[in-house]
C-alpha positions as CSV (number, residue, x, y, z in Angstrom):
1,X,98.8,-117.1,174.1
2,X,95.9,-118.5,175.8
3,X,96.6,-117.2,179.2
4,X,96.8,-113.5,177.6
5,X,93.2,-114.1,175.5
6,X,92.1,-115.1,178.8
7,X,93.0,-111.8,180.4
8,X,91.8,-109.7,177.5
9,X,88.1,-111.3,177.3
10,X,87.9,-110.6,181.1
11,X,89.1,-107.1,180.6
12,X,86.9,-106.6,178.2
13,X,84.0,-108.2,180.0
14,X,84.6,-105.6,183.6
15,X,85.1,-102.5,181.3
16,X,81.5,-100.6,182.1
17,X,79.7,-100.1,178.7
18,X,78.3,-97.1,177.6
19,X,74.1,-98.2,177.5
20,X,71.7,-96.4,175.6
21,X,69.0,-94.7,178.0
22,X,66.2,-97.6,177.1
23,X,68.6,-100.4,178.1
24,X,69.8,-98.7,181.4
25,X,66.1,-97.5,182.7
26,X,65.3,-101.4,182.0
27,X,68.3,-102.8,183.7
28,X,68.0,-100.8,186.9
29,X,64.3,-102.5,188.1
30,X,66.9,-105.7,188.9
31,X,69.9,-106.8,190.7
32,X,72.1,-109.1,189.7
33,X,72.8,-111.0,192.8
34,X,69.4,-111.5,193.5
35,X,67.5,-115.4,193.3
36,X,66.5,-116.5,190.4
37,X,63.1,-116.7,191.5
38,X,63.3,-112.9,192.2
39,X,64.8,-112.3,189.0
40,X,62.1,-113.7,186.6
41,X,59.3,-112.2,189.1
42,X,61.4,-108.8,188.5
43,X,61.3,-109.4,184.8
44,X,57.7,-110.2,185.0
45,X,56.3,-107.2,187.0
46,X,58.6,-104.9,185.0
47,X,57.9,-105.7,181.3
48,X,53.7,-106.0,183.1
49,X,54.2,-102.2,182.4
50,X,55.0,-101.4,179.6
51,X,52.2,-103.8,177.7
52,X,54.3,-106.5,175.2
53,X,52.2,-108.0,172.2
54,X,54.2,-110.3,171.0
55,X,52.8,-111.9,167.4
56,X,52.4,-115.4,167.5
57,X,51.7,-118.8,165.7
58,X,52.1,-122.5,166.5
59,X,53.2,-123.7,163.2
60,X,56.0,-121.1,163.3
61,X,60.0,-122.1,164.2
62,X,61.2,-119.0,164.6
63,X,57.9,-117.9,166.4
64,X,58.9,-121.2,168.5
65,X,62.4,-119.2,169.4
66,X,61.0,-116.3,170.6
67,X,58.5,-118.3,172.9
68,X,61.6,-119.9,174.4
69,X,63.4,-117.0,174.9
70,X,60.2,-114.8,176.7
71,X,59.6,-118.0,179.1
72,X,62.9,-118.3,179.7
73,X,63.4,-114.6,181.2
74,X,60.0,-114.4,182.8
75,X,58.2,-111.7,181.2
76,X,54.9,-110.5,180.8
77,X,53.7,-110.5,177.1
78,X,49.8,-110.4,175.5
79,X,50.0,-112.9,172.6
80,X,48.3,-111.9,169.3
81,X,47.7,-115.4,167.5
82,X,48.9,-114.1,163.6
83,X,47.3,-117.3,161.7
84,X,44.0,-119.3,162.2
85,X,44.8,-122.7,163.8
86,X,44.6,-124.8,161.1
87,X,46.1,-122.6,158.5
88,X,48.7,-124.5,156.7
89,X,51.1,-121.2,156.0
90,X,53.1,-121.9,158.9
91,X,53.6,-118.2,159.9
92,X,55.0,-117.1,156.7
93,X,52.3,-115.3,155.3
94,X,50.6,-114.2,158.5
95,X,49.5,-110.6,158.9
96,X,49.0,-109.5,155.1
97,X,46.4,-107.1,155.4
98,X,47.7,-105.4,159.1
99,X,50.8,-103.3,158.0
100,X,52.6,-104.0,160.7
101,X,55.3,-105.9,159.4
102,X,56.9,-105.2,156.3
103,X,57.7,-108.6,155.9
104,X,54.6,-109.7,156.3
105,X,55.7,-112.5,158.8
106,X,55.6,-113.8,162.1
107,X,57.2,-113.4,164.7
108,X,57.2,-109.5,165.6
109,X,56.9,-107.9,168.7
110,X,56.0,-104.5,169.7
111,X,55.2,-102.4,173.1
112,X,54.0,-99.4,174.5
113,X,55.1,-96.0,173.1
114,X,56.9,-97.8,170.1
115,X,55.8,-96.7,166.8
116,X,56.6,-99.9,165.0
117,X,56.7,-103.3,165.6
118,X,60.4,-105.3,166.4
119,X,60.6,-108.4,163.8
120,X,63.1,-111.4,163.5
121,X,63.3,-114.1,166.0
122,X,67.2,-113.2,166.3
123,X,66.4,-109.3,166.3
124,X,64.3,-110.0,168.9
125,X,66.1,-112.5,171.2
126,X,69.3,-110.3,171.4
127,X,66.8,-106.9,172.2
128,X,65.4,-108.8,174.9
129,X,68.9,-109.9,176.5
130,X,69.9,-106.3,176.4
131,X,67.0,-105.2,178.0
132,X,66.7,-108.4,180.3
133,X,69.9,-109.3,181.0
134,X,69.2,-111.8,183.3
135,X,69.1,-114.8,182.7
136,X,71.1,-114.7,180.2
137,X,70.7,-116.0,176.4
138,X,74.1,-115.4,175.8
139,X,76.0,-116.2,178.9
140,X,79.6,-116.5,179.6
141,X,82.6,-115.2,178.1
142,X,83.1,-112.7,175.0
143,X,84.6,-115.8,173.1
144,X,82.0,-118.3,174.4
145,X,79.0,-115.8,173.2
146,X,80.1,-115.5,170.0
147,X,80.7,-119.0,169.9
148,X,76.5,-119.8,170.8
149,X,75.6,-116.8,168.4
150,X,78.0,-119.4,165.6
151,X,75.4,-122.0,166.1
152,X,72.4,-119.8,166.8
153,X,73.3,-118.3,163.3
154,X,73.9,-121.9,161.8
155,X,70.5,-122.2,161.9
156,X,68.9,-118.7,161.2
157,X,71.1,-118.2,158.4
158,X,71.3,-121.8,156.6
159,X,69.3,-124.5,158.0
160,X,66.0,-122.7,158.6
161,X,66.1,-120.6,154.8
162,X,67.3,-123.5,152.8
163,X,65.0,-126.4,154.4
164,X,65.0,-129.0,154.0
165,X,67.5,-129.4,151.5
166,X,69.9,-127.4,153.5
167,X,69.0,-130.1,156.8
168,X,72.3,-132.4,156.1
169,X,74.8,-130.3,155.5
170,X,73.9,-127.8,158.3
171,X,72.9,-130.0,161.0
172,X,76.3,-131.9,160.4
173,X,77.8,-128.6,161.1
174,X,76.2,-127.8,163.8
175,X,76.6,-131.4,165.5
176,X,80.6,-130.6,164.7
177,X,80.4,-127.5,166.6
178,X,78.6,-128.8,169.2
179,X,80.8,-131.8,170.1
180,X,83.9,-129.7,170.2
181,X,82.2,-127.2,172.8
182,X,80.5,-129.9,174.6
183,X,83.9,-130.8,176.1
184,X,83.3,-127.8,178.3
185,X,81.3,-129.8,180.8
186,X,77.8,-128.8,180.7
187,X,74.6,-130.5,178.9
188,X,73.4,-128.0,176.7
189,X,74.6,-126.5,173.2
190,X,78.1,-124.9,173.7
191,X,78.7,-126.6,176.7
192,X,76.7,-124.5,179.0
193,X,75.1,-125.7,182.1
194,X,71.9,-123.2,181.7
195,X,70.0,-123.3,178.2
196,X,71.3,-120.4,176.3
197,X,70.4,-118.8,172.3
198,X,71.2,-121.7,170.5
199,X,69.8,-124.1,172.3
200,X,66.4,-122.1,171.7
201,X,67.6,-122.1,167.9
202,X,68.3,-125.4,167.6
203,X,65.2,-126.9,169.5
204,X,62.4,-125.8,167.0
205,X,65.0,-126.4,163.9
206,X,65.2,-130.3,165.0
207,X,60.8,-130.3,164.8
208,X,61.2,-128.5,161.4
209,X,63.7,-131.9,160.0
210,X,61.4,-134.6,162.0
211,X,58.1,-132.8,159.8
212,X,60.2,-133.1,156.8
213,X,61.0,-136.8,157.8
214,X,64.5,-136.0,158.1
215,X,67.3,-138.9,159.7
216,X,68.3,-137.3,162.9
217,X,70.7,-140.3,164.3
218,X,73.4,-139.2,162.5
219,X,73.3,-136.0,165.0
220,X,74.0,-138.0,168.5
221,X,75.0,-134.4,170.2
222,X,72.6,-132.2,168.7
223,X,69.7,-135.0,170.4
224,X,71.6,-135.2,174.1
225,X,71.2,-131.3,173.8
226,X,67.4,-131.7,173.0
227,X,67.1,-134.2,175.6
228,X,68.4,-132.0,178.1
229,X,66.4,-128.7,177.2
230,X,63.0,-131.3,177.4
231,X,63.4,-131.4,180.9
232,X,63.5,-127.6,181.2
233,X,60.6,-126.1,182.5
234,X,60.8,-123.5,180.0
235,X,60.4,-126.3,177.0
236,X,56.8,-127.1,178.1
237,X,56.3,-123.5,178.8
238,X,56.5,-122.4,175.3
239,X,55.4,-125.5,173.7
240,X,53.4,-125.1,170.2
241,X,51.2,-126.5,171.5
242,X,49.9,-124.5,174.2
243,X,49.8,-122.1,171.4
244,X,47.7,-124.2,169.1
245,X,45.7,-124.9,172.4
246,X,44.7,-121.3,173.2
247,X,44.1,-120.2,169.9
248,X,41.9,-123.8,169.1
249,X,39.6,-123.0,172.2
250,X,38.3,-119.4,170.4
251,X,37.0,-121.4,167.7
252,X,35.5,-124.6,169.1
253,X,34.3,-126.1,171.9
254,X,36.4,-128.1,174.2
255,X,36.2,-131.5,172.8
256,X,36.5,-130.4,169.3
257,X,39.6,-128.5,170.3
258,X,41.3,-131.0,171.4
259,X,40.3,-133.0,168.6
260,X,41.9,-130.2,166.4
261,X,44.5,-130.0,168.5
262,X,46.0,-133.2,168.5
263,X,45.2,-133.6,164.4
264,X,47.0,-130.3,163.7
265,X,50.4,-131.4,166.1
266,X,50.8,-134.3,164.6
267,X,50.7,-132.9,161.5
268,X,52.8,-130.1,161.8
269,X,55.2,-131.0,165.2
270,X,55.1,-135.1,165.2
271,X,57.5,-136.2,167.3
272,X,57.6,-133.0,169.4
């Protein structure tokens, strides 16, 4: 039985796919056996064009995600900061007055030539792996992506909206999952030996239980995966931080900034 799942997923995985025209006009500016190098520098001076704004704040988790996931593939965004620095709202009552987002909340994205913005971190995340396939957020087999989008959703769907009452049970969950796919060999979430969607998922959710003083110990699996995406160069790339850091220098001068900065992180990220 396994040997013939085995089969189908890699069936299903070499059967071409019909792609709308967006996806396949994006895809074609790479190839897939080029360097990695040359693949984010691809991604970069492709999405340069075609002018990104992606909406923005520091205090926000799921703003956090999207970060991740841009870094991660290398692309060229503007960043519109949605929230003054030291608003407490973290990111969910951001952009009331703009009409941009229906749900008045960060994060959205939009581009050139669309006529409304692209909201919800997950949304967001899968539209850019379709467009930007490489590197992958979701790599691997059809049974091993929907296995990452289980966890990714673990969070977006229960953690994240019922915090933090919903920490415990969801985070036990997810440390469940993640030891049974860890087997697999590799360091991150899922078992994967490059950071994939719910490692980018999980990362900001564990910041959002140390601000609520949450007991993390319990979750020995979900902190190896942390520890590994830390040393990822994408994890200081898309730090709050820098966020908080850029958006702190508008206001102040540089000494006050920092001041304001370091106040503000260990207020809302401590431990991050």
């Amino acid at each position: 039985l396994d040997e013939a799942e085995e089969a189908e997923e890699l069936a299903a995985e070499q059967a071409p796919a019909p792609e709308a025209s967006e996806q396949a006009r994006c895809k074609s500016h790479l190839c897939n056996c080029l360097p990695a190098d040359d693949i984010l520098e691809a991604n970069r001076r492709h999405s340069q064009m075609f002018g990104m704004v992606f909406y923005d704040s520091w205090q926000s988790s799921c703003a956090w995600r999207v970060r991740l996931a841009l870094k991660y593939k290398g692309l060229h965004y503007e960043t519109a900061e949605a929230l003054h620095p030291s608003s407490g709202a973290w990111g969910m009552s951001a952009v009331k007055d703009s009409g941009l987002n229906p749900m008045k909340q960060v994060p959205f994205l939009t581009k050139r030539g669309w006529d409304y913005p692209l909201g919800q971190s997950m949304a967001i995340c899968e539209y850019l792996d379709e467009v930007y396939p490489q590197p992958p957020l979701l790599p691997g087999s059809p049974r091993t992506r929907a296995r990452l989008r289980e966890m990714a959703e673990c969070v977006n769907s229960f953690v994240q909206p019922k915090q933090p009452h919903g920490f415990k049970r969801g985070l036990t969950a997810l440390e469940t999952l993640a030891a049974r796919t860890r087997s697999s060999g590799g360091p991150y979430l899922g078992g994967g030996l490059s950071p994939s969607l719910a490692d980018f998922f999980l990362i900001p959710q564990l910041g959002n239980a140390r601000s609520a003083k949450a007991e993390l110990d319990a979750y020995p699996t979900l902190l190896r995966c942390e520890e590994t995406l830390r040393s990822h160069p994408v994890y200081e790339q898309a730090h709050p931080r820098l966020a908080l850091e850029a958006s702190a220098l508008e206001l102040k001068g540089e000494q006050d900034a920092a001041k304001t900065v370091s106040e503000l992180m260990s207020s809302r990220w401590p431990g991050v």
